[in-house]
N, C-alpha and C positions, 0 to 999 in steps of 0.2 A: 305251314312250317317254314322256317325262317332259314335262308342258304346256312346258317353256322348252324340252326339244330339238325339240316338233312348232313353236315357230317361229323356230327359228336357220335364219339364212340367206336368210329369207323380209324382203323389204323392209316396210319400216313403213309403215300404209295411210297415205296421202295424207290429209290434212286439207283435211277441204273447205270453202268459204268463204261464207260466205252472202249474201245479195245486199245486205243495208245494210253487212258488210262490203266487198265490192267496189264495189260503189257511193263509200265513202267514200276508201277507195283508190284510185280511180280520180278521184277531186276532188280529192284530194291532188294527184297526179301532174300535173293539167293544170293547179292551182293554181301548184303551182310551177317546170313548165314556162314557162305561158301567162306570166306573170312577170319570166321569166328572157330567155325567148326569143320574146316575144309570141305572141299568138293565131294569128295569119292564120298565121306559121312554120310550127308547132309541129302535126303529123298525128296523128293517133288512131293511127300505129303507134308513133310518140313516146310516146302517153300508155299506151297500156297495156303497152311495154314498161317504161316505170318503176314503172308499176305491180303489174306481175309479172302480170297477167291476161291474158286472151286476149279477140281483138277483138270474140268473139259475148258474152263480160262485157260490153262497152262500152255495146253497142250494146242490151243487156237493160237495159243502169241508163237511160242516155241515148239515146235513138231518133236521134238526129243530132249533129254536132258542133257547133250551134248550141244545142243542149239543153246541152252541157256548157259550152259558153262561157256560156250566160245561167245557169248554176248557179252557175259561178266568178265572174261580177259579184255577183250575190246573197253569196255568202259573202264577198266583198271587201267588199261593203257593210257586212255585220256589222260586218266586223274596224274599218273606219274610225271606225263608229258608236262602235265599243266605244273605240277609241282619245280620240275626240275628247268624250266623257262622261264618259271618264276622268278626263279631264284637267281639265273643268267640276269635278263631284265635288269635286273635293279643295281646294276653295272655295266650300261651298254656299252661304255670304250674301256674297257677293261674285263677281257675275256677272262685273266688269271684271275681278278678278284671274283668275278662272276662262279668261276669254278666252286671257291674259299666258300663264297656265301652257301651253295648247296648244300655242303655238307653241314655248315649252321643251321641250318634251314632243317637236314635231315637229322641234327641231335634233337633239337624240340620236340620233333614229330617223333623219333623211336624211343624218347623219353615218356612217353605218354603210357597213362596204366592199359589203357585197351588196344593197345598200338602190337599188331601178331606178326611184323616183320614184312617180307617182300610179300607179296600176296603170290608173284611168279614165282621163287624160289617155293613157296608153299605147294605149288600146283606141282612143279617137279619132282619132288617128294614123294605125292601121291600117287604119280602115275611111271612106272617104271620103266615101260617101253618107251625107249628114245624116238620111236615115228610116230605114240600118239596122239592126233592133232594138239592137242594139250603141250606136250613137250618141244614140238614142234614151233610154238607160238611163242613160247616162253626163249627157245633159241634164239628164234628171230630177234624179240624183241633185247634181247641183251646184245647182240649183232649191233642192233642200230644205237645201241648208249654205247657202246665203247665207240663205232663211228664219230658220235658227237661229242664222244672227248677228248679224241685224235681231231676233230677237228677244231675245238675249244686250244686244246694245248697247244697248237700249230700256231691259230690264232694269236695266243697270247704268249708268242716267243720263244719257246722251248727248246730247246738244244737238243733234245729229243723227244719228240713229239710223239711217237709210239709209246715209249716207256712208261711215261708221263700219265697218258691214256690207259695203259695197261693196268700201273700202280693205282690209279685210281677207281680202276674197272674191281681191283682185290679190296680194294679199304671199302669202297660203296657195299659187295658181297662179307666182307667181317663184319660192317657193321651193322647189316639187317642180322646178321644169324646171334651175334653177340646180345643186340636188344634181346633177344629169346633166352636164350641159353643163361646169362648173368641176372635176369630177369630186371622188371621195371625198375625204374630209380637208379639205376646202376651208375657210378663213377664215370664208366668208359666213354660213356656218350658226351660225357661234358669235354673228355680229352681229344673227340675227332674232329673238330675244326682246327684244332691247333696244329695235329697228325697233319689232316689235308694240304694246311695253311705251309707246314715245314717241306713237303713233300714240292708244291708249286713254285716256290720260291727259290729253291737248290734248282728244280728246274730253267724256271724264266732268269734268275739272276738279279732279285730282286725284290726289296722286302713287298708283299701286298698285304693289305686291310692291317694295319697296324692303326 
């Protein structure tokens, strides 16, 4: 018998997956459940049935569902960071305009139909106690974006450089709850660069991205 008749018929082994594979599969899946359908919803048989895994996978990558939830903060943190540097970036000697461009940056993105607003303001929501870790993380991390826009508006002139920061610590927070609330496609989103744009410019003293 010829090596290809000794395995006709015979099922093809199983490919097996390795744990920073599953692991990362399984972040995936609770990334864009937890998302879609919030955290506190969304069960661990949620997650690894989208993940195609089985529940002792889960539980080898993340020891509790608390461990996956404060994974998928962390990775959301990236993506915002990457988002909102992006957007700096593409105006390095121009911190004001760099400001202007985010909020450009962020009407695109909360004009989109599957787009559910802040993912942290999401997680706040869910979870009532202000000490738990959850709420705790979401503080933090709004802590360090109004930091970095007291430190952006400083940057970029401001005659009041807190204010500045503040103001736009509130327009960033209306405009994630507004994408929800007036629902996709809405008018409002087209109008927040120019909000932002009018906001910066009273500040620094001086027209930017015109």
């Amino acid at each position: 018998m010829t090596a290809a008749g000794e395995g006709a018929g015979q099922a093809a082994p199983r490919k097996s997956t390795t744990g920073s594979e599953a692991s990362a599969r399984i972040l995936d899946a609770a990334e864009q459940l937890f998302y879609r359908e919030g955290a506190r919803a969304v069960g661990v048989d949620a997650v690894v049935k989208q993940a195609g895994v089985n529940k002792m996978s889960l539980y080898r990558q993340f020891n509790s569902k608390d461990e996956l939830l404060r994974q998928y903060l962390v990775r959301r943190d990236a993506k915002f960071w990457g988002y909102f540097e992006g957007s700096v970036a593409r105006h390095p000697d121009d911190p004001a305009a760099g400001l202007v461009q985010f909020f450009a940056d962020l009407s695109v993105r909360a004009s989109a139909l599957d787009y559910r607003g802040c993912p942290f303001v999401n997680v706040a929501v869910e979870f009532a106690d202000p000490e738990h870790f959850a709420r705790r993380h979401v503080a933090e991390g709004k802590r360090q974006l109004l930091a970095r826009l007291h430190e952006l508006a400083t940057a970029a002139g401001a005659a009041e450089p807190t204010a500045l920061a503040e103001a736009l610590a509130l327009l960033i927070e209306g405009a994630y709850a507004a994408s929800q609330t007036y629902g996709p496609g809405n008018t409002l989103m087209l109008a927040l660069p120019g909000v932002a744009r009018t906001m910066v410019e009273q500040a620094v003293g001086r027209e930017v991205l015109r």
